[in-house]
N, CA, C and O atoms as CSV, one atom per row, in Angstrom:
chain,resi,resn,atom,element,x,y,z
A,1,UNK,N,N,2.882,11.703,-0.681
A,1,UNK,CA,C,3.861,11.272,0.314
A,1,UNK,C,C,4.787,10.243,-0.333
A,1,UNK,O,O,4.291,9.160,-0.644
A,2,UNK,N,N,5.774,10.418,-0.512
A,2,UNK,CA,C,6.916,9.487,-0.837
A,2,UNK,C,C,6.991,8.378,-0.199
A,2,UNK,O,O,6.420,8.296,0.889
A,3,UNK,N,N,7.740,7.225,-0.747
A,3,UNK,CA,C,7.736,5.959,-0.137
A,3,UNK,C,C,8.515,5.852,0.999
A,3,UNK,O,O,9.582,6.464,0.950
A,4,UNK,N,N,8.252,5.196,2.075
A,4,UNK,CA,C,9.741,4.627,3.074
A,4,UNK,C,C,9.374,3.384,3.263
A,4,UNK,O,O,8.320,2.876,3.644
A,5,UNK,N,N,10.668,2.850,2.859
A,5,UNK,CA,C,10.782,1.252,3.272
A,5,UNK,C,C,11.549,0.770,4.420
A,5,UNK,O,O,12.766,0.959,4.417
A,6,UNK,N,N,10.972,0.150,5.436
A,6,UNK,CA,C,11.940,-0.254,6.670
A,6,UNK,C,C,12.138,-1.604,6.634
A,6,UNK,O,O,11.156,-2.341,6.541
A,7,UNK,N,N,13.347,-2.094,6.698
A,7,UNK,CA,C,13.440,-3.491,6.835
A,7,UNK,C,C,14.257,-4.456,8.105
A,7,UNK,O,O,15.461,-4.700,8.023
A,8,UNK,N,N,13.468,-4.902,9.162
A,8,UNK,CA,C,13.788,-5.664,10.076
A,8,UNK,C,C,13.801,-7.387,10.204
A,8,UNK,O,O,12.910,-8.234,10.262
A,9,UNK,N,N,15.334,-7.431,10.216
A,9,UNK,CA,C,14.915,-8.936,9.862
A,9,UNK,C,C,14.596,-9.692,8.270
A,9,UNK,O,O,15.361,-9.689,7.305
A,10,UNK,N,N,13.358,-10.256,8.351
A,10,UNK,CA,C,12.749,-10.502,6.997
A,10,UNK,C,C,11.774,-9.960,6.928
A,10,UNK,O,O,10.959,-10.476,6.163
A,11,UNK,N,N,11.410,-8.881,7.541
A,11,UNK,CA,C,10.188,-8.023,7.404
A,11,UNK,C,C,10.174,-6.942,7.195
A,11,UNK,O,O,10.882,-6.211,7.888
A,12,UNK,N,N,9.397,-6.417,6.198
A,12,UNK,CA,C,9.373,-4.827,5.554
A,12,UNK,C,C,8.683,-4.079,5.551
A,12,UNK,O,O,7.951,-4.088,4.562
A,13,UNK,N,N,8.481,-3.181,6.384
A,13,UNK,CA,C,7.204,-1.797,6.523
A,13,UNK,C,C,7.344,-1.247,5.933
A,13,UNK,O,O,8.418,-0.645,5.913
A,14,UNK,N,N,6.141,-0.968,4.767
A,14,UNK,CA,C,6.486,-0.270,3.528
A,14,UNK,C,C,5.188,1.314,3.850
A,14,UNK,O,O,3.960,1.223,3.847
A,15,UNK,N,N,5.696,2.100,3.997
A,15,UNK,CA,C,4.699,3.855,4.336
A,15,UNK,C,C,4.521,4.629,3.361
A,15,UNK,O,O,5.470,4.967,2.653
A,16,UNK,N,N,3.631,4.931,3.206
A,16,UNK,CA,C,3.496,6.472,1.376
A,16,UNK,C,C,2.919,5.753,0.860
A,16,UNK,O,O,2.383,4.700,1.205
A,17,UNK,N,N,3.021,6.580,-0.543
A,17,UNK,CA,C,2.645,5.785,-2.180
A,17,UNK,C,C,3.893,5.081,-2.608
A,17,UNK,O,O,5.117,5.214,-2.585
A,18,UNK,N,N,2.995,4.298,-2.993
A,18,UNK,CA,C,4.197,2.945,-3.548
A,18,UNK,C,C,3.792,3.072,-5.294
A,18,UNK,O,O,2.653,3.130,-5.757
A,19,UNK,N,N,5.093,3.094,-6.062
A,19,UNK,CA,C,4.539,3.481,-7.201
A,19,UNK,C,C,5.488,1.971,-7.785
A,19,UNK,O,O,6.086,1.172,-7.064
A,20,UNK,N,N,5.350,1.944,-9.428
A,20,UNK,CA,C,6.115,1.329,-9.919
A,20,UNK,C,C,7.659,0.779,-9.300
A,20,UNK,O,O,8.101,-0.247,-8.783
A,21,UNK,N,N,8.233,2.310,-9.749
A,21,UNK,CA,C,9.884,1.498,-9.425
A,21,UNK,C,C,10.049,1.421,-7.830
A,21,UNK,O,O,10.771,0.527,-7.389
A,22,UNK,N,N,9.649,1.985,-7.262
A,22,UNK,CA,C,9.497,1.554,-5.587
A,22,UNK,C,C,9.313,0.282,-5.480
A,22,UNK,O,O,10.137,-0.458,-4.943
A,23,UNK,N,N,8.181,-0.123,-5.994
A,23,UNK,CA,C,7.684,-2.167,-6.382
A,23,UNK,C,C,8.425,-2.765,-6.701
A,23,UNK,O,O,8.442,-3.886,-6.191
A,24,UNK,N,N,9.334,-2.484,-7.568
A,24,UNK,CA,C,10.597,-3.550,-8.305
A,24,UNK,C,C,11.370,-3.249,-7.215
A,24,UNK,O,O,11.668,-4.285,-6.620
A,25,UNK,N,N,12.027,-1.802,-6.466
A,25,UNK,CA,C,12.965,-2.457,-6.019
A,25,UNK,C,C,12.757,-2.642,-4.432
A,25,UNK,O,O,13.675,-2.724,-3.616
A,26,UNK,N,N,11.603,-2.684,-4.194
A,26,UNK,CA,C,10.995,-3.781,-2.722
A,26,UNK,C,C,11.374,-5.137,-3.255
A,26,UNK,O,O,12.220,-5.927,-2.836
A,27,UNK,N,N,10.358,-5.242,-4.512
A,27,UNK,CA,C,10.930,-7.197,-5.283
A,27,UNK,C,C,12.761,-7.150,-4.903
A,27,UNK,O,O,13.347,-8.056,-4.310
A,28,UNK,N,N,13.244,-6.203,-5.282
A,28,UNK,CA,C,14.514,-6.813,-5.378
A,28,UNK,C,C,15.368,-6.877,-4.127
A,28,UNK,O,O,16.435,-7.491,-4.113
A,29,UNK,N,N,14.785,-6.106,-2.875
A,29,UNK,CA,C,15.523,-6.091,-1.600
A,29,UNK,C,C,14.672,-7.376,-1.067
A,29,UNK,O,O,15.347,-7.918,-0.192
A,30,UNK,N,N,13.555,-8.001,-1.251
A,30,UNK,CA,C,13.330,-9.282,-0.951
A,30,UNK,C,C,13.765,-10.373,-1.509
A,30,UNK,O,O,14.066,-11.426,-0.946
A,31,UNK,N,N,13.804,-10.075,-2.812
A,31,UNK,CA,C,14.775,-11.413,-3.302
A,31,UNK,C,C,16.148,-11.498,-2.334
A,31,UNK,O,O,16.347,-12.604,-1.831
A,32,UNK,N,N,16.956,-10.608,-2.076
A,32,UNK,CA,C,18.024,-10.500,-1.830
A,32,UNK,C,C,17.986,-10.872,-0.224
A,32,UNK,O,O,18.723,-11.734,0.256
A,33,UNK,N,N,17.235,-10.274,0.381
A,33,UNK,CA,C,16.788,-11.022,1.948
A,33,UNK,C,C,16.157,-12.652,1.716
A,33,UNK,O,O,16.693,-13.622,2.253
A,34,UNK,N,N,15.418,-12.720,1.178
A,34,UNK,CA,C,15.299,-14.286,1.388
A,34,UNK,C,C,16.482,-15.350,0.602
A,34,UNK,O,O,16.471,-16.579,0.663
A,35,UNK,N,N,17.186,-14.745,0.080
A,35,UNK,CA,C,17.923,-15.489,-0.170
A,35,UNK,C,C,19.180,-15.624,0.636
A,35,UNK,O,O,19.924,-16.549,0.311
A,36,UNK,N,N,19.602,-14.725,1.804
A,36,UNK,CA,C,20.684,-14.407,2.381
A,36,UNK,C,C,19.748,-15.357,3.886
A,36,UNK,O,O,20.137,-16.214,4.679
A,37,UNK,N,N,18.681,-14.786,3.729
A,37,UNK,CA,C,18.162,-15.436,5.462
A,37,UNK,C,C,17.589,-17.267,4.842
A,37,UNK,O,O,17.644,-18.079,5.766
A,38,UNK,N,N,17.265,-17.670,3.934
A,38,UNK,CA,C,16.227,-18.880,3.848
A,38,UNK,C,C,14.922,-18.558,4.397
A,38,UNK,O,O,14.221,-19.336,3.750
A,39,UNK,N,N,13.991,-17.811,5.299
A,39,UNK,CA,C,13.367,-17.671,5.750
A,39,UNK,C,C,12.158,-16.597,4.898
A,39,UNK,O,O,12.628,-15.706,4.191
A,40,UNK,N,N,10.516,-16.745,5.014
A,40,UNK,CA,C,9.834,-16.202,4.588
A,40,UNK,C,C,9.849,-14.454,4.453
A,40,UNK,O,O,10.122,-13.861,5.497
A,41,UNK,N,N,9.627,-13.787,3.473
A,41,UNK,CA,C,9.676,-12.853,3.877
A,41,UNK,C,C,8.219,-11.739,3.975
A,41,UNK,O,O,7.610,-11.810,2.908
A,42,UNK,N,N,7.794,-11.128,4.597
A,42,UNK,CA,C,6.963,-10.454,5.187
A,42,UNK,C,C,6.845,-9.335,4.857
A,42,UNK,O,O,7.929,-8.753,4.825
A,43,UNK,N,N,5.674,-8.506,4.481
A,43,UNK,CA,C,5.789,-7.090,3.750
A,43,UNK,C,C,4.650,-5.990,4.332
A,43,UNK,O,O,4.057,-5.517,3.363
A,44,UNK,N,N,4.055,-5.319,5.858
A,44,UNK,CA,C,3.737,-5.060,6.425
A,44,UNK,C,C,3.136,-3.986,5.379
A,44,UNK,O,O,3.997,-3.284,4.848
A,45,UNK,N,N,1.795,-3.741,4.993
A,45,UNK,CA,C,1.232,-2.560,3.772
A,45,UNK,C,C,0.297,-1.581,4.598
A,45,UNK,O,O,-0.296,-0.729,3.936
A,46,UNK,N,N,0.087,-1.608,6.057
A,46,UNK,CA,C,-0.980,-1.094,6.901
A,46,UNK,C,C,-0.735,0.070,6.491
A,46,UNK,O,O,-1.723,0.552,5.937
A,47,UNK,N,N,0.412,0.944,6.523
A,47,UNK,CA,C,0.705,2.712,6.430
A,47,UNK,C,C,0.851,2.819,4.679
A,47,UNK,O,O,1.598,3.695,4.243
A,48,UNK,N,N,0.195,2.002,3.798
A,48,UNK,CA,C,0.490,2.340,2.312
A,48,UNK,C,C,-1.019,3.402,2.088
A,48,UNK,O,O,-2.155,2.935,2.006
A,49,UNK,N,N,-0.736,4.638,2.030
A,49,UNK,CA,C,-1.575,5.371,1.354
A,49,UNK,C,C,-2.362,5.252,-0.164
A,49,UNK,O,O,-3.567,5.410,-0.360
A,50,UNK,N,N,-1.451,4.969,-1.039
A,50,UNK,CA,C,-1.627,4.843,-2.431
A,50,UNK,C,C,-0.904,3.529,-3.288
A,50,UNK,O,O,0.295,3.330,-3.089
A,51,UNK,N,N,-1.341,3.009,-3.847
A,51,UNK,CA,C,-0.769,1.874,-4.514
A,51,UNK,C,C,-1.262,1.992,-6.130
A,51,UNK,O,O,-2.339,2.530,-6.391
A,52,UNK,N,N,-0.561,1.555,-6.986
A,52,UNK,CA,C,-0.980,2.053,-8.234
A,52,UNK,C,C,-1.183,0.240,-9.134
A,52,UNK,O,O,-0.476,-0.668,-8.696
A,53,UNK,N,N,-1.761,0.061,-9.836
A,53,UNK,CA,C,-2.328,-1.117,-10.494
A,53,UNK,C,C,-0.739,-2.014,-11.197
A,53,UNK,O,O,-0.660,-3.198,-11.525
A,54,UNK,N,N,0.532,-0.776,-11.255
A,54,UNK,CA,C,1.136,-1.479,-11.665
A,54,UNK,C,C,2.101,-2.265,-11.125
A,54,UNK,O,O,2.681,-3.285,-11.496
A,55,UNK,N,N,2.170,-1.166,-9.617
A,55,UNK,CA,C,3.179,-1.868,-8.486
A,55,UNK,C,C,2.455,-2.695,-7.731
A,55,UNK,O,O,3.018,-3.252,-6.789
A,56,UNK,N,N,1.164,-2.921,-7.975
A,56,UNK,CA,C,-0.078,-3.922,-7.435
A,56,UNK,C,C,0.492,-5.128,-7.940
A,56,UNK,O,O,0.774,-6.134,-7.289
A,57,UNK,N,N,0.676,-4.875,-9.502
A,57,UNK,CA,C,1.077,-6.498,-10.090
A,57,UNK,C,C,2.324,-6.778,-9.942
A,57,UNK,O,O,2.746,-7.724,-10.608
A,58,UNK,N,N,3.109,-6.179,-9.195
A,58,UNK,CA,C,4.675,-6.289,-9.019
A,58,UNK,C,C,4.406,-7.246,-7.700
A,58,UNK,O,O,4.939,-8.303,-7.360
A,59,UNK,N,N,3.602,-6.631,-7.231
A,59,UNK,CA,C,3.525,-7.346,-5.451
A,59,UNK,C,C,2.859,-8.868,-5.447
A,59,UNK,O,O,3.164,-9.816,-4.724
A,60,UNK,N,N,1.808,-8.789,-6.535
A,60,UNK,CA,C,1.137,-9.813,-6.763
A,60,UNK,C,C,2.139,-10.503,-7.301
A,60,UNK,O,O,2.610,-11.079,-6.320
A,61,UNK,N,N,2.911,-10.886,-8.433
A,61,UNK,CA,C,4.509,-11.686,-8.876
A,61,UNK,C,C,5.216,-11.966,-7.485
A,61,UNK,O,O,5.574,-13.143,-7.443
A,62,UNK,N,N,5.444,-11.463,-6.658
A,62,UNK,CA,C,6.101,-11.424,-5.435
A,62,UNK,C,C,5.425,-12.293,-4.750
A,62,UNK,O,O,6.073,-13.321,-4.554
A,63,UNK,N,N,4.457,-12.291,-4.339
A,63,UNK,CA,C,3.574,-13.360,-3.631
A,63,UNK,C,C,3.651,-14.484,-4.225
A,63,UNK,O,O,4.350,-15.330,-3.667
A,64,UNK,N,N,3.058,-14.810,-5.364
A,64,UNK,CA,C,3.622,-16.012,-6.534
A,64,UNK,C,C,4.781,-16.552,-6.241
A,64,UNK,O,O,4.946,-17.594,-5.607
A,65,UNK,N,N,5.593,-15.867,-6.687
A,65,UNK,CA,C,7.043,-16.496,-7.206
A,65,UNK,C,C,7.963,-16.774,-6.525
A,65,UNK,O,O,8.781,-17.667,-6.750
A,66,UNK,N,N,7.924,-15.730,-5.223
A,66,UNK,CA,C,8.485,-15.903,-3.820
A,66,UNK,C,C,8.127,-16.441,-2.426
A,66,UNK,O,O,8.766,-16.561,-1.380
A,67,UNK,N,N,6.727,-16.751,-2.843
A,67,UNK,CA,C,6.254,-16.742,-1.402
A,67,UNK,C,C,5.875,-15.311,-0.667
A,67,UNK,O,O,5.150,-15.326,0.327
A,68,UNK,N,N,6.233,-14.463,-1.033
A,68,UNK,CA,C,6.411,-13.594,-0.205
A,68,UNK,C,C,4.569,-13.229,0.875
A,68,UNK,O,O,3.521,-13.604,0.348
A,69,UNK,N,N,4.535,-12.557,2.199
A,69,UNK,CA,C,3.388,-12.909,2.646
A,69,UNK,C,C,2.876,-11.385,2.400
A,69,UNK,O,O,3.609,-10.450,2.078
A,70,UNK,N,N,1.678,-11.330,2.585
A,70,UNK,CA,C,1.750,-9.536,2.460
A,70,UNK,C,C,0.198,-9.116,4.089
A,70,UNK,O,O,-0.928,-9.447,4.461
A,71,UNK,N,N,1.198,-8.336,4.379
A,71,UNK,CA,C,-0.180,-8.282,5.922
A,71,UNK,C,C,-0.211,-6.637,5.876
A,71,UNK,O,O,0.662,-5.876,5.456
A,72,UNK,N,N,-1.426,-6.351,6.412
A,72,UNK,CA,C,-1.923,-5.364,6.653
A,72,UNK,C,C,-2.513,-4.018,5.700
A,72,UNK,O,O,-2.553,-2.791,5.788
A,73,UNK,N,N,-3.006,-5.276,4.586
A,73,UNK,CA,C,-3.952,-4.601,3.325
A,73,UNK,C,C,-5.351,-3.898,3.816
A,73,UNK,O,O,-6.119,-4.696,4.354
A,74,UNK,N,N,-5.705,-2.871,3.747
A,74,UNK,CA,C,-6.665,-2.739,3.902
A,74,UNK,C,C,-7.794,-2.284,2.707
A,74,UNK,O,O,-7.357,-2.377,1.560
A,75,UNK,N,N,-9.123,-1.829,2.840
A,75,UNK,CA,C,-9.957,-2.408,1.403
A,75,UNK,C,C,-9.806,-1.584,0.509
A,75,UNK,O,O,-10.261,-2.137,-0.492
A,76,UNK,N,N,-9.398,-0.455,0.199
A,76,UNK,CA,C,-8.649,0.005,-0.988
A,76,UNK,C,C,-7.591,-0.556,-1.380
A,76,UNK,O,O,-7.698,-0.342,-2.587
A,77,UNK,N,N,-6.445,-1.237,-1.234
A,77,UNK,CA,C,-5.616,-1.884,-1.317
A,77,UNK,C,C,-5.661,-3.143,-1.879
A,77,UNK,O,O,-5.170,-3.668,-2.878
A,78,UNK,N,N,-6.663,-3.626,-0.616
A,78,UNK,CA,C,-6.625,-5.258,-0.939
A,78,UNK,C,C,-7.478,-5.590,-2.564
A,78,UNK,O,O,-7.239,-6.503,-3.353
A,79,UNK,N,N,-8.451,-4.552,-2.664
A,79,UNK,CA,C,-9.309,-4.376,-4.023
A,79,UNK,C,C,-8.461,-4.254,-5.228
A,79,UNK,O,O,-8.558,-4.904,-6.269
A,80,UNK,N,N,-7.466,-3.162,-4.879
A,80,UNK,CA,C,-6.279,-2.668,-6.397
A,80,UNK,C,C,-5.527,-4.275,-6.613
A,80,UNK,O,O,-5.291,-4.865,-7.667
A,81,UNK,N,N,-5.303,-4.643,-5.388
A,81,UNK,CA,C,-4.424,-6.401,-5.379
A,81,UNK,C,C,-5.081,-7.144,-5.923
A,81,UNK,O,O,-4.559,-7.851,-6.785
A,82,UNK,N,N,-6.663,-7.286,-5.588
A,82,UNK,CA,C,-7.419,-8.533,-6.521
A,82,UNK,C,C,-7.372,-8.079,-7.505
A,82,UNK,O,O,-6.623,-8.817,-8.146
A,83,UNK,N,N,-7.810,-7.001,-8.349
A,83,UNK,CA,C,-7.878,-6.620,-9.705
A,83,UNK,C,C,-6.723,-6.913,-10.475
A,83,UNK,O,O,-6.981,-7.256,-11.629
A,84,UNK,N,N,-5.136,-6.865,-10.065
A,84,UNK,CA,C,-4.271,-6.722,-10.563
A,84,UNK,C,C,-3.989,-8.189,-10.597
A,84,UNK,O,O,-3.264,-8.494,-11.544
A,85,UNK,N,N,-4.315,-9.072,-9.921
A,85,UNK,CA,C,-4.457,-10.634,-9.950
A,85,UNK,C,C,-5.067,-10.957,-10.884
A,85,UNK,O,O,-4.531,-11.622,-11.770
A,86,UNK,N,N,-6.263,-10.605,-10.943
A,86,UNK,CA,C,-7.185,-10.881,-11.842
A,86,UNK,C,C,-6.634,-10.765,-13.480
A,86,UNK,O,O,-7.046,-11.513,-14.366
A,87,UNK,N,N,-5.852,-9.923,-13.644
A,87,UNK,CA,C,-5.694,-9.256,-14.763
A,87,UNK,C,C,-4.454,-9.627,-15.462
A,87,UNK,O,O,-4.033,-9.181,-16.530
A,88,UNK,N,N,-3.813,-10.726,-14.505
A,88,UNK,CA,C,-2.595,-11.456,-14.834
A,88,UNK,C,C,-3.341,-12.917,-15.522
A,88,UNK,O,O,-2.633,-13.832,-15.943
């Protein structure tokens, strides 16, 4: 299933597999929202089917560097996220 990204506000429902360049350019439509709003930005992962170790560490930089918050990991997910933490 291909990615869809929805963005309301400062918040982003991200649905499908999220692969690499999907990851960078979520990073880069949040840089670009929090910098236009000042406000936190929010990245809704409940409908992410597949996540791959490398757009894991893209998201993990994102959290870091931006603040960014990330809700609705669940335990396949949230597992690929610690590992890819870990591994930074």
């Amino acid at each position: 299933m291909p990615v869809r990204i929805t963005k309301i506000d400062s918040r982003f429902k991200v649905e499908g597999t999220l692969y690499l360049n999907d990851a960078e350019l979520l990073e880069k439509f949040c840089r670009e929202v929090s910098g236009q709003t000042d406000r936190p930005v929010v990245i809704e992962l409940s409908n992410i089917c597949f996540l791959d170790s490398k757009s894991a560490a893209v998201l993990c930089r994102m959290k870091r560097e931006q603040g960014v918050s990330l809700e609705g990991l669940n335990l396949f997910i949230k597992k690929v996220m610690e590992l890819a933490d870990e591994s930074e």
